[in-house]
C-alpha positions in Angstrom: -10.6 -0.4 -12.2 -8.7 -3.6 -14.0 -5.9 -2.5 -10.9 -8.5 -2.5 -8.3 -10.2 -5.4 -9.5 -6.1 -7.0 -9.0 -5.9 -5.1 -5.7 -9.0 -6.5 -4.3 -8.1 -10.2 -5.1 -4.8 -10.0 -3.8 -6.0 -8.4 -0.6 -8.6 -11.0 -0.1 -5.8 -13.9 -1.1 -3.3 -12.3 0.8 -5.8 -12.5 4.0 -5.1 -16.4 3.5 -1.6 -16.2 4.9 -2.5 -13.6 6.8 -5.0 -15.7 9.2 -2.8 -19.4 8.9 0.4 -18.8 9.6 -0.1 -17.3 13.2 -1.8 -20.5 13.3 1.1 -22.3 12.1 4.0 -20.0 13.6 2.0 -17.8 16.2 2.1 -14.2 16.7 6.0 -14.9 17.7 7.0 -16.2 14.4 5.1 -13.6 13.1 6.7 -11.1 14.8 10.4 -12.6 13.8 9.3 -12.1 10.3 7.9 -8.9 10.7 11.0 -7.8 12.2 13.1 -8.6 9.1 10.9 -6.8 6.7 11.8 -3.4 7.8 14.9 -3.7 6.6 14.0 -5.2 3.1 12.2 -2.5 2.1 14.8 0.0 3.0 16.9 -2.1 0.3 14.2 -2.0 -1.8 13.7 1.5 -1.7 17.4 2.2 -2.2 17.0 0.5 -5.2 13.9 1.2 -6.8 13.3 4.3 -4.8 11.3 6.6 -7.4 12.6 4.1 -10.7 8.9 3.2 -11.0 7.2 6.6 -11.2 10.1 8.3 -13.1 9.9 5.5 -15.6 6.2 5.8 -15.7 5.4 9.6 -16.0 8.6 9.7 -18.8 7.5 6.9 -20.7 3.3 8.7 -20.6 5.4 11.5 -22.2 6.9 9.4 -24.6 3.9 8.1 -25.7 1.9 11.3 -25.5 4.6 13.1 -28.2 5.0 9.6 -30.1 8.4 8.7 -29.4 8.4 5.1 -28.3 11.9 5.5 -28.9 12.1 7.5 -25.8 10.4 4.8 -23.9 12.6 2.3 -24.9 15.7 4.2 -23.9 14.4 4.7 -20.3 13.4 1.0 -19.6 17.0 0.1 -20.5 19.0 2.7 -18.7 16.4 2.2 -15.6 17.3 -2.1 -16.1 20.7 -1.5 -15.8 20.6 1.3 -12.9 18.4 -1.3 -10.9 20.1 -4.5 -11.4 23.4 -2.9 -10.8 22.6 -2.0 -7.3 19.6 -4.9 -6.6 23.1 -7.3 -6.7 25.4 -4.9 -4.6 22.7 -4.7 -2.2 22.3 -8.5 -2.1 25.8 -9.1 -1.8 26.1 -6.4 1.4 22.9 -8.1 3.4 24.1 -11.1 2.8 27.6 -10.0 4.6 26.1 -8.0 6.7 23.2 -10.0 8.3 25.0 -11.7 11.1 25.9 -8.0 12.7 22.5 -6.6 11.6 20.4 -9.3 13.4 23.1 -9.4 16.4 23.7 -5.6 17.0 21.0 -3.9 16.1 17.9 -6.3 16.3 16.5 -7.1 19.5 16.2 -10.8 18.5 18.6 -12.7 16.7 16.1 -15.4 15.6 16.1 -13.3 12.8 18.8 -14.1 11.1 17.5 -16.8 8.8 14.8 -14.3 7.4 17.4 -11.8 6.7 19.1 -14.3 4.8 16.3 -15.5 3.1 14.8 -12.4 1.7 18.3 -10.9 0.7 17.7 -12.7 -2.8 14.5 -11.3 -3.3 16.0 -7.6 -3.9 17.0 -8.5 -7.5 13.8 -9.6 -8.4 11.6 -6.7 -6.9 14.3 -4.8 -8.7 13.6 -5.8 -12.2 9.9 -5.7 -11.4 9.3 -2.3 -10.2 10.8 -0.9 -13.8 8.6 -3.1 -15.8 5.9 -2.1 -13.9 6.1 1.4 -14.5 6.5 0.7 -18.0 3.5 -0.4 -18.4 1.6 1.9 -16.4 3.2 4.5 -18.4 1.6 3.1 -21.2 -1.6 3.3 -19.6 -2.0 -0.5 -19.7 -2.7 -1.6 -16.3 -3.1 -5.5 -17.5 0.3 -6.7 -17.3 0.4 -5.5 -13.8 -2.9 -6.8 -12.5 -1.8 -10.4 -13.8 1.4 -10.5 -12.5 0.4 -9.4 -9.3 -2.2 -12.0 -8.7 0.0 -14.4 -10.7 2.9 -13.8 -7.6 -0.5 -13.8 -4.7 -1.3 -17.3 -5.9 2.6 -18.7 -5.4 3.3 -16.6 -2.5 0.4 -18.1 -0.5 0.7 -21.7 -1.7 4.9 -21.0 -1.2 5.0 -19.1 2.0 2.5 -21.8 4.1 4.1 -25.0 2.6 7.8 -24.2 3.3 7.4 -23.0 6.6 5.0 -25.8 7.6 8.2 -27.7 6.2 10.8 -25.9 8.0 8.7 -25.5 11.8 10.3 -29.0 13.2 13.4 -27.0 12.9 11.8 -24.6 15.2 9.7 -21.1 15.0 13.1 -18.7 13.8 13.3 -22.0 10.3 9.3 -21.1 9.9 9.6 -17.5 9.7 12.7 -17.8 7.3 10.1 -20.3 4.9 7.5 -18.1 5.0 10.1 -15.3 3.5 11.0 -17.6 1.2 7.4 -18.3 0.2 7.7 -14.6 -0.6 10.3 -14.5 -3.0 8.9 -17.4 -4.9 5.5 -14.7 -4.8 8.4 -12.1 -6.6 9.7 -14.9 -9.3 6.4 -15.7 -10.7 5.4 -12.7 -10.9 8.4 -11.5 -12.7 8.5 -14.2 -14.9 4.5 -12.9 -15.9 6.1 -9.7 -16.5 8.8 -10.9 -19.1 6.1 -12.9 -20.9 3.6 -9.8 -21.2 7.0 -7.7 -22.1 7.7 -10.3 -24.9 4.3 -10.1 -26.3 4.0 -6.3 -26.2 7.8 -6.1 -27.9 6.2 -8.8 -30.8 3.2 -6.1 -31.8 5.7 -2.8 -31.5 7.5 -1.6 -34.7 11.3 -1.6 -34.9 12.6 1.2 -33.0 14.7 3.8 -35.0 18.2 3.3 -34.6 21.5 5.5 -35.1 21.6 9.1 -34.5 18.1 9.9 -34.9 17.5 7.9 -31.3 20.5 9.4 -30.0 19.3 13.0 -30.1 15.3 11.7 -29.3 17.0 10.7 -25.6 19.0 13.0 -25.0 18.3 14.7 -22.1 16.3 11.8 -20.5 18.8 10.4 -17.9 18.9 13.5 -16.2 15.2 13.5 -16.2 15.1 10.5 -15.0 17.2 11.0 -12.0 15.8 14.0 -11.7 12.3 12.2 -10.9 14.0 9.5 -9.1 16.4 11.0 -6.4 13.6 13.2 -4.6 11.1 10.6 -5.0 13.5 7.7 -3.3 14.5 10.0 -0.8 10.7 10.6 0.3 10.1 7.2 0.0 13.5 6.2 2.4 11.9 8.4 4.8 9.1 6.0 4.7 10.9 2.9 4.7 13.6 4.5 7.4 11.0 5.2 9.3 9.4 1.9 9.4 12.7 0.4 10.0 13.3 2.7 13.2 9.6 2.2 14.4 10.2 -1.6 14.7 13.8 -1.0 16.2 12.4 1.7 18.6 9.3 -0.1 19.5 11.0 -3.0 20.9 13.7 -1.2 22.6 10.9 1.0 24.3 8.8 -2.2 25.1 12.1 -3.9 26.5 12.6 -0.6 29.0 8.8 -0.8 30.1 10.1 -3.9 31.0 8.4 -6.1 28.5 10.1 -9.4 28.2 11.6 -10.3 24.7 9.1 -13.2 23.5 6.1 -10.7 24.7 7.4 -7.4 22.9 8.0 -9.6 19.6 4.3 -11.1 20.1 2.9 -7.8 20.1 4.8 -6.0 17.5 3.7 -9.0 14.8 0.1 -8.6 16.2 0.1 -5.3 15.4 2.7 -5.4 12.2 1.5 -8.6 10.7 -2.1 -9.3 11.4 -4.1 -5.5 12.7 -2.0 -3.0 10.0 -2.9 -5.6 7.1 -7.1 -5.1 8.0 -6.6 -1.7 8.7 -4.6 -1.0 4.8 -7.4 -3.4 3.3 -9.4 -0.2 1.5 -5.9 0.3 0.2 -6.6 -1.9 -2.7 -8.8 1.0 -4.4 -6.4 4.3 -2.9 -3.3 2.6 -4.5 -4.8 1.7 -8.0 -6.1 5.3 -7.3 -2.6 6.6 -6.7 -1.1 4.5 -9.5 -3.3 5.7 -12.4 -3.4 9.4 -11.0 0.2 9.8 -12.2 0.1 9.4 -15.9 -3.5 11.0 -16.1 -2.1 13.9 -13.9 1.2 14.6 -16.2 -0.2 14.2 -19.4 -3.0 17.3 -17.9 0.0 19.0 -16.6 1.9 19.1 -19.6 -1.1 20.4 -21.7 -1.4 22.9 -18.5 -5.3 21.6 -18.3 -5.8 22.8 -14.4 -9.1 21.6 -15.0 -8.9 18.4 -15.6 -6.4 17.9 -13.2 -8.6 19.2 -10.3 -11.7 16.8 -11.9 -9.4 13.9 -11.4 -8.2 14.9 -8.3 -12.4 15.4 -7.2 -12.9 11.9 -8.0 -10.2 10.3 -6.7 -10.3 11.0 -3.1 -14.5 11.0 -3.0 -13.8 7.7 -4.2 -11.1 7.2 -1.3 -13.4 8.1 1.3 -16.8 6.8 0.4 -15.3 3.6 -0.3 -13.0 3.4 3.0 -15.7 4.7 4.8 -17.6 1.4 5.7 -14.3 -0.3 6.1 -13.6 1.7 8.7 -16.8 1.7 10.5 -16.8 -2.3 10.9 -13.6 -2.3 11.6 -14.3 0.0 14.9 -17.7 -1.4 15.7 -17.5 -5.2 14.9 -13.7 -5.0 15.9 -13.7 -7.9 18.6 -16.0 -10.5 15.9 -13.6 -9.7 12.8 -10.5 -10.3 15.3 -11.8 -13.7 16.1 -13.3 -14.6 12.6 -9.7 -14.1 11.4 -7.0 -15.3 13.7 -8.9 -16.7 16.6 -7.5 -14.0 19.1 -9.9 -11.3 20.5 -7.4 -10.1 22.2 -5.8 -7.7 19.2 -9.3 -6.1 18.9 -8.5 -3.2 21.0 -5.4 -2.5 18.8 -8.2 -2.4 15.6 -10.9 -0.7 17.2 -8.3 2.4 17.9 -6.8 2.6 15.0 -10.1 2.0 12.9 -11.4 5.9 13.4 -8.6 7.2 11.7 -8.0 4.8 9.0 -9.6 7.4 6.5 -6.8 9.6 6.6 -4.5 6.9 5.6 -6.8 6.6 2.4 -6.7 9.8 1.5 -2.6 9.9 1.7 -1.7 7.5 -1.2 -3.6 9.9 -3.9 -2.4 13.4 -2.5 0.7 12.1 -2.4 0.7 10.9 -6.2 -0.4 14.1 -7.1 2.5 15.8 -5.7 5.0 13.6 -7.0 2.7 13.7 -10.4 3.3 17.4 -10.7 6.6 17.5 -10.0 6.9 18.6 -6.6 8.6 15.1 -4.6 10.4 17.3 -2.7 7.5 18.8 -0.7 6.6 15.3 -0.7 9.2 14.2 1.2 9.1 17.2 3.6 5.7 16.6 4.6 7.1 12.7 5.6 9.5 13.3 7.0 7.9 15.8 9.3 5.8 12.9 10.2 7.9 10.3 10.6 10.1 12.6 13.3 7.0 13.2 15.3 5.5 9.3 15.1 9.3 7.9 15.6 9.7 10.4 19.0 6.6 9.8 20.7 7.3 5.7 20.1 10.4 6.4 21.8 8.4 8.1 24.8 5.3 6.6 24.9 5.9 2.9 23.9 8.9 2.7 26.9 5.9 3.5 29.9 4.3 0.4 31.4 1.1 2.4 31.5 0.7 2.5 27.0 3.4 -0.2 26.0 2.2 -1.0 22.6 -0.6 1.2 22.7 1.7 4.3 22.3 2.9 2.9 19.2 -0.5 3.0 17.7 -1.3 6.7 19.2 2.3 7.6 17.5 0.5 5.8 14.1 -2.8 7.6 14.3 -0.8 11.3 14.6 1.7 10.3 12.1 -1.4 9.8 9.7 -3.0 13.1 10.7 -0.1 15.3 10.4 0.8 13.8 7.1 -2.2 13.9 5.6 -2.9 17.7 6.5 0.2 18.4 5.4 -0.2 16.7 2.0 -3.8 18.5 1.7 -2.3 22.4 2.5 0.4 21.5 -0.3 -1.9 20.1 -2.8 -4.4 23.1 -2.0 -1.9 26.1 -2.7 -0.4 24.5 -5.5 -3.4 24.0 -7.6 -5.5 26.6 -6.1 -7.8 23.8 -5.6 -10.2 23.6 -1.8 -11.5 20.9 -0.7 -15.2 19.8 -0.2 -16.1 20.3 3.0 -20.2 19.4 2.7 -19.2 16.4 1.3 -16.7 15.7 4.5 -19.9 16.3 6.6 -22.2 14.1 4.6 -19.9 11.3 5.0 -19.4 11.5 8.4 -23.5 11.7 9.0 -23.6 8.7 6.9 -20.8 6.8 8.7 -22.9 7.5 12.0 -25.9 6.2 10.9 -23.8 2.9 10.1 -22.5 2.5 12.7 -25.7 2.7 14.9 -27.4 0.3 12.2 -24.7 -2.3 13.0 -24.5 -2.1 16.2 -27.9 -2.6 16.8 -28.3 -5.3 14.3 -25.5 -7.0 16.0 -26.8 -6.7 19.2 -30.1 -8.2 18.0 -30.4 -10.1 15.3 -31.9 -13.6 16.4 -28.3 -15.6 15.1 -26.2 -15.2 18.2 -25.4 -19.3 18.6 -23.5 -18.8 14.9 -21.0 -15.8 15.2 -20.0 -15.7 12.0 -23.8 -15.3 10.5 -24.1 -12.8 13.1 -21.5 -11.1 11.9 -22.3 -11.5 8.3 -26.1 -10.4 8.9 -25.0 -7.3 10.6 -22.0 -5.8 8.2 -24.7 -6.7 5.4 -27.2 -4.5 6.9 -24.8 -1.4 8.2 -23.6 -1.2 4.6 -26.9 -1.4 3.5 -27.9 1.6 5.2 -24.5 3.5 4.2 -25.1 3.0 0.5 -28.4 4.4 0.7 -27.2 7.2 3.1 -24.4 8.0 0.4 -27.3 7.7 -2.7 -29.4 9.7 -0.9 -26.9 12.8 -0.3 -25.5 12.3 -4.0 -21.9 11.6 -2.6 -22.2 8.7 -5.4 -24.6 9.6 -8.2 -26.2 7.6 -11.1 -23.8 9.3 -13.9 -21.1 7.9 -11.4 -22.5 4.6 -12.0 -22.9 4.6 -15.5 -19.1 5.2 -16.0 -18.2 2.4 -14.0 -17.1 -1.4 -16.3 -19.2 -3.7 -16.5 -22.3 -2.5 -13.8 -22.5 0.8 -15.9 -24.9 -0.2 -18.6 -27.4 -1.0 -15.6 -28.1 2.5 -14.5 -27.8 3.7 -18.2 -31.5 3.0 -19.0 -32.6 6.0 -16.2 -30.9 9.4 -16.9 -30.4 11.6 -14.8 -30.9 15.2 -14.0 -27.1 17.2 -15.0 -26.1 18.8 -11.9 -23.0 21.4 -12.5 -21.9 20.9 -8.9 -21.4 16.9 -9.1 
């Protein structure tokens, strides 16, 4: 919850930039941005790769037999393995970037952004371990309040300096706005340290000499034993982004798509459409995040039970609460489009993708639980399965005049499917665990009856000289009518409340009936 809480903020911050710099840049400054981020998460993923969750899980571990010792040792080795390579790989873009953005880019206007973001990678570096320090600790503050800490300067950063650089023209903008993004990354580092400094302050000395020799033996190879199969699924990932913004524009450019256009569309769809659509993500990544200790700590007490309670409640948590999200998104697509940036034009590209934004919910937490129990490597199969079939049908249906961009997003909607499924059979036969189906048909009946609700409240509520009340009045009502669809077929029951912080002590006065099947 304390993640989601952080999640949901920064989404909602983050929605700031989001909607004013295609009003400051446009959709083509967007999309020169969006085409040098590609390549900075490949770097980042070849430095951090799986460094968060193997310092994480090992660290839960550490704690769980009482060895902070242990945990110590793996923050340092984990520090030096990522600042090592976070300043080879800055040194290499930075050499690099004039034949990156010249050969292999299909617009050299982003150059400056490659530039600027190359500093960035030793900060994200350093990050990412602390990060999964503490999450191995189970303490999810430090995390949440760096992370909206770096939101705040990010937004504040990444509209004033490229507002500042614009007169310079639209390639200057999109560098500033990268560089608003690595002043984001500093502050919440910095917010890191400090939290790191004050945890250090209340921890006893750790045990020195041989004793902490022989308590860490055996934990680098763990380590990179966690990390190599997790940052290889991940590079498939980040590969695969990279290759989907290469591909797409070469396939746009043969459909015969001028430059300018196929850069437009690519940061409409990359910079403005994925970022509503990944909006639920908020709760499926804090989900995903705290699934991994909880899930190793049950592993290595062999408690199959618990880990198929946990696993129950996370993804019924996934879908009832991406569920709505996806239903406005699909049936108030051309209001929220225009509420937002202005443009109804990008609706389409929402209202297709919208449908299917559930199995991209779903993904983050099977995932975690695979790499949670040890098994990155099917993983990483299961992506990169996905990524060959999404990058080949870019290739052929993004470079015919009849889909153009559109066959980009049918390659994104397949890609989630097949990844997905394949993530649920390999989750299923490991644990022996099946899925419920009734409550897959519940939800659906109650997403149906939402949508009809705000359709029809859309279409006739009295408020249609004020759009936005319109549109406020209707998603009020649709979601309305879903939470009491959801009550009503116990998808969310009253002990479900009750454990929640803060609104739990409401719905504690009422008990409830036990039910052996919730």
């Amino acid at each position: 919850m304390i993640l989601l809480a952080a999640g949901i903020i920064n989404r909602i911050l983050g929605f700031i930039p989001r909607i004013a710099l295609p009003r400051i840049i446009g959709a083509e400054g967007v999309g020169i941005y969006q085409l040098g981020y590609p390549f900075f998460l490949v770097l980042v993923t070849l430095i951090t790769g799986g460094i968060p969750l193997a310092v994480a899980k090992l660290v839960s571990e550490a704690e769980t037999e009482n060895k902070p010792q242990n945990s110590r040792f793996v923050l340092r080795v984990s520090l030096m393995l990522t600042v090592g390579l976070g300043i080879l790989f800055m040194a290499l873009s930075l050499w690099l970037a004039p034949w990156v953005t010249r050969s292999i880019l299909t617009d050299s206007r982003v150059y400056y952004t490659f530039v600027s973001m190359s500093p960035m990678l030793v900060i994200v570096a350093v990050s990412s371990v602390y990060r999964g320090y503490f999450q191995g600790k189970q303490n999810m503050i430090p995390s949440a309040a760096s992370s909206i800490m770096e939101t705040f300067a990010r937004i504040v950063c990444t509209l004033w300096f490229s507002y500042l650089l614009l007169p310079k023209g639209i390639a200057f903008a999109a560098a500033g706005a990268m560089l608003g993004v690595m002043a984001g990354e500093f502050v919440g580092l910095l917010a890191l340290l400090w939290q790191f400094r004050r945890d250090q302050s209340r921890t006893a000395r750790i045990e020195k000499g041989a004793r902490h020799e022989a308590a860490s033996r055996g934990l680098f190879p763990r380590l990179m034993g966690i990390t190599v199969p997790v940052t290889a699924g991940k590079l498939v990932g980040s590969f695969s982004y990279l290759f989907e913004s290469i591909i797409t524009a070469q396939s746009l450019a043969i459909a015969g798509i001028v430059t300018s256009v196929a850069t437009a569309q690519y940061g409409a769809l990359q910079g403005m459409i994925i970022p509503v659509l990944l909006l639920p993500g908020a709760l499926t990544s804090s989900l995903a995040v705290s699934l991994v200790p909880s899930l190793s700590e049950a592993a290595a007490r062999k408690d199959r039970l618990t880990i198929h309670k946990r696993l129950n409640q996370t993804i019924r948590l996934a879908l009832v609460t991406g569920a709505p999200f996806s239903v406005i998104m699909y049936v108030l697509a051309e209001p929220l489009c225009q509420l937002l940036y202005n443009n109804t034009d990008i609706s389409g590209m929402l209202r297709m993708l919208a449908p299917f934004a559930l199995f991209l919910y779903v993904q983050a937490p099977l995932q975690a639980t695979l790499q949670a129990l040890d098994r990155p490597g099917r993983a990483l199969f299961n992506t990169l399965v996905g990524a060959i079939i999404k990058l080949s049908l870019i290739w052929y249906l993004s470079s015919q005049p009849e889909y153009g961009i559109y066959g980009a997003i049918i390659a994104i909607i397949i890609n989630s499917i097949i990844v997905t499924f394949l993530h649920g059979y390999s989750v299923s036969r490991m644990l022996a665990y099946r899925f419920k189906l009734l409550d897959m048909l519940k939800l659906l009946c109650a997403m149906l009856i939402m949508a009809a609700v705000t359709t029809y409240a859309f279409r006739h509520l009295p408020f249609h000289q004020s759009s936005w009340i319109q549109f406020f009045a209707a998603l009020f009502i649709g979601t309305a009518g879903f939470l009491i669809v959801v009550f009503s077929a116990k998808l969310v029951s009253r002990r479900d409340m009750k454990r929640m912080p803060l609104i739990g002590k409401w719905f504690a006065s009422s008990p409830e009936p036990k039910n052996p099947a919730a």
